[in-house]
N, C-alpha and C positions, 0 to 999 in steps of 0.2 A: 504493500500500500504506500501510498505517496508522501504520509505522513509521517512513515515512518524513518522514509529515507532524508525528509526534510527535517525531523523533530527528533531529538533523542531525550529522555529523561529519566535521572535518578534521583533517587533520594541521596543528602548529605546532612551533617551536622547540623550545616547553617539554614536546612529548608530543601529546596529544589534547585538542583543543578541543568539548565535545558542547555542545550549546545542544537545551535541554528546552523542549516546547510550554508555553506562559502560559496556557492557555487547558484544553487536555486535563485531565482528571481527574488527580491525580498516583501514586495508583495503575495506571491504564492506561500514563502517559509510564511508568516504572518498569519493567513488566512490559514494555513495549515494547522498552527500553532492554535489559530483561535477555535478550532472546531475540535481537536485534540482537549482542551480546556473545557468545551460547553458537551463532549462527550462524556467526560468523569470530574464531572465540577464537586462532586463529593471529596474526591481524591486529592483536589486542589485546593480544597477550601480554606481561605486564609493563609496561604504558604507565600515564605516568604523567597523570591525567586532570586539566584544565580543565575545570567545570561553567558554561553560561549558563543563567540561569535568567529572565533578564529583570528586568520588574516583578513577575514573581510574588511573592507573600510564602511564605518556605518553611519552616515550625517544626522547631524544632530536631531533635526524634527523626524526622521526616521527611527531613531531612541523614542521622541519627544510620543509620537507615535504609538509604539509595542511599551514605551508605560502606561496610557491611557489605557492602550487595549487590558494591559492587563489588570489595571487598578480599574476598570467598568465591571471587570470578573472577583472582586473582591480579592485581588492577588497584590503583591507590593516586590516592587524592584528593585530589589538591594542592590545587585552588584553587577558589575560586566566584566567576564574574561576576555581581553584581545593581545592580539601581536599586532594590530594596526594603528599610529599612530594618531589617524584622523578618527577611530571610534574612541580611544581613550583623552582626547581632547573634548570628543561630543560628549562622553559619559559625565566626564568631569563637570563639564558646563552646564549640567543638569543635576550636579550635586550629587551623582553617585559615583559609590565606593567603583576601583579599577581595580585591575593586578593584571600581569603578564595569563596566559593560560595554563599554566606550568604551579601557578598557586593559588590556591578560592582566599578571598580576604575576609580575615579574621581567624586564620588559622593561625599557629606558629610552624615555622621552619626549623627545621635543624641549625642552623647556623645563627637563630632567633635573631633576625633581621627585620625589620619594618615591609612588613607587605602591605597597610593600607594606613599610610597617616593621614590624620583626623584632618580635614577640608573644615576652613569657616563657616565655607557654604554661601551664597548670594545673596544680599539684604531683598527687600521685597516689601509689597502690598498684597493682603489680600481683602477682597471686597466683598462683603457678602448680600450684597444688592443689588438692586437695579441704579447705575447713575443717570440721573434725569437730568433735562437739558438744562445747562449752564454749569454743570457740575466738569471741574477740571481734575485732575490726579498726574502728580510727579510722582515718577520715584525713581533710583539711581539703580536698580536691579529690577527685577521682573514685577508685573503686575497680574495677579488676577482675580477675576470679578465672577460671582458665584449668582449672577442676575445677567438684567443685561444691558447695554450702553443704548440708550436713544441718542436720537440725532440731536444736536447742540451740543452732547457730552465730551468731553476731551482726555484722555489716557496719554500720558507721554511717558515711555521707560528706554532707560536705559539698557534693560535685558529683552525677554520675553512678554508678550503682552495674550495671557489667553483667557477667552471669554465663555466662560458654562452659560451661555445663552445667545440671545441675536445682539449680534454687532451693526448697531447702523449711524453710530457718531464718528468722530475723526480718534483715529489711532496711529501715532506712533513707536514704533518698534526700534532698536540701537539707537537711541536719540545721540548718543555721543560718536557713531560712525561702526557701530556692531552689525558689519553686514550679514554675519551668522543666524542674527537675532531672529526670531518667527513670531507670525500672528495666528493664534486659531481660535476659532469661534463654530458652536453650532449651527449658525444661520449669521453665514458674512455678508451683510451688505451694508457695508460703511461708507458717509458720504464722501470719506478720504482715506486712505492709508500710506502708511510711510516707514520703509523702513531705511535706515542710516540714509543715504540720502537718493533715493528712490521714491516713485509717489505713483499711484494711481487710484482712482476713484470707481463709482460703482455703478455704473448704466442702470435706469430705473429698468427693470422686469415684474411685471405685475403679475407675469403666471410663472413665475422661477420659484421651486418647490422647495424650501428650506433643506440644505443639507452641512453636515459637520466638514470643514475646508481648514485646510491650511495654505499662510501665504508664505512664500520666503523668495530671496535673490537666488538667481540661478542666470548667466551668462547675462550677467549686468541686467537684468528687467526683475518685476518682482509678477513670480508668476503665482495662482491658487489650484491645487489640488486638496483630492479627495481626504480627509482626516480621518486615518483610520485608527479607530480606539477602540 
């Protein structure tokens, strides 16, 4: 079966260990993972997960991604094993624990060497409402809002900027030049967006069916895909 060649999982001290195919599209690994999951959600319930991901190289909203997904399944994403530079920079930037694949963090080694020093972790907002129009919010790390932004509302962050509900105010994302940085929302239709210094706006659509999107830079434009969580 196909899930099987894309998903590997054991149990460890620290929870669950999955190790992700390097090779498979990481859309299909995902979708694979997630149906794996709502198969023996008994099995899963509340574990706290170890990602291998190998030499893959995995970007940051695609972590940003396979955490939602797994945290909508009541699961929580401790850690990620790579050999690849650019996933342990994306893990990092999400504030989770890393380690080479060769060690799970929070073990010790033989030669009791630091396998996972303690991160400060990224200052932040979180909002647990709807901001209504005139309502502005800074903040120098990520933002996120547990309602949802009307239009007039203003978000400006210097990290991440994600929305548990519809986005239709202006947002900015890397306000300080984070072209890494992502916007997602369940229902993106905002009268502007912006990340570091990119911008685009949102063509009224009156029959566009509300879906979970993310925005991010990709060969200098800021483009919106599907958010899969």
């Amino acid at each position: 079966m196909q899930d099987h060649q894309t998903v590997a999982i054991k149990g460890i001290k620290e929870g669950l260990l999955i190790a992700l195919s390097q090779t498979e599209e990481w859309q299909a690994v995902t979708a694979d993972l997630a149906a794996r999951i709502d198969q023996q959600s008994a099995f899963f319930n509340g574990a706290r997960i170890t990602v291998d991901v190998g030499s893959r190289p995995v970007s940051k909203h695609e972590l940003m991604s396979l955490k939602a997904l797994l945290e909508r399944r009541g699961l929580s994403l401790w850690s990620v094993l790579s050999d690849s530079d650019t996933t342990i920079e994306a893990a990092q930037a999400l504030d989770l624990k890393t380690s080479t694949r060769n060690v799970i963090p929070g073990r010790d080694t033989s030669e009791g060497s630091e396998v996972s020093p303690e991160e400060d972790g990224t200052a932040g907002v979180m909002i647990k409402r709807t901001l209504r129009s005139g309502r502005i919010v800074h903040s120098d790390g990520h933002v996120v809002v547990f309602g949802d932004v009307n239009p007039g509302a203003t978000i400006v962050a210097a990290g991440d900027i994600i929305v548990w509900g519809r986005l239709r105010g202006l947002v900015h994302a890397g306000a300080h030049g984070d072209e890494s940085a992502v916007v997602c929302a369940l229902d993106m239709t905002p009268t502007q967006l912006r990340i570091a210094g990119y911008i685009v706006t949102s063509p009224p659509d009156k029959h566009r069916k509300p879906k979970p999107e993310v925005a991010l830079v990709r060969e200098n434009q800021i483009v919106v895909e599907a958010w899969q969580y």
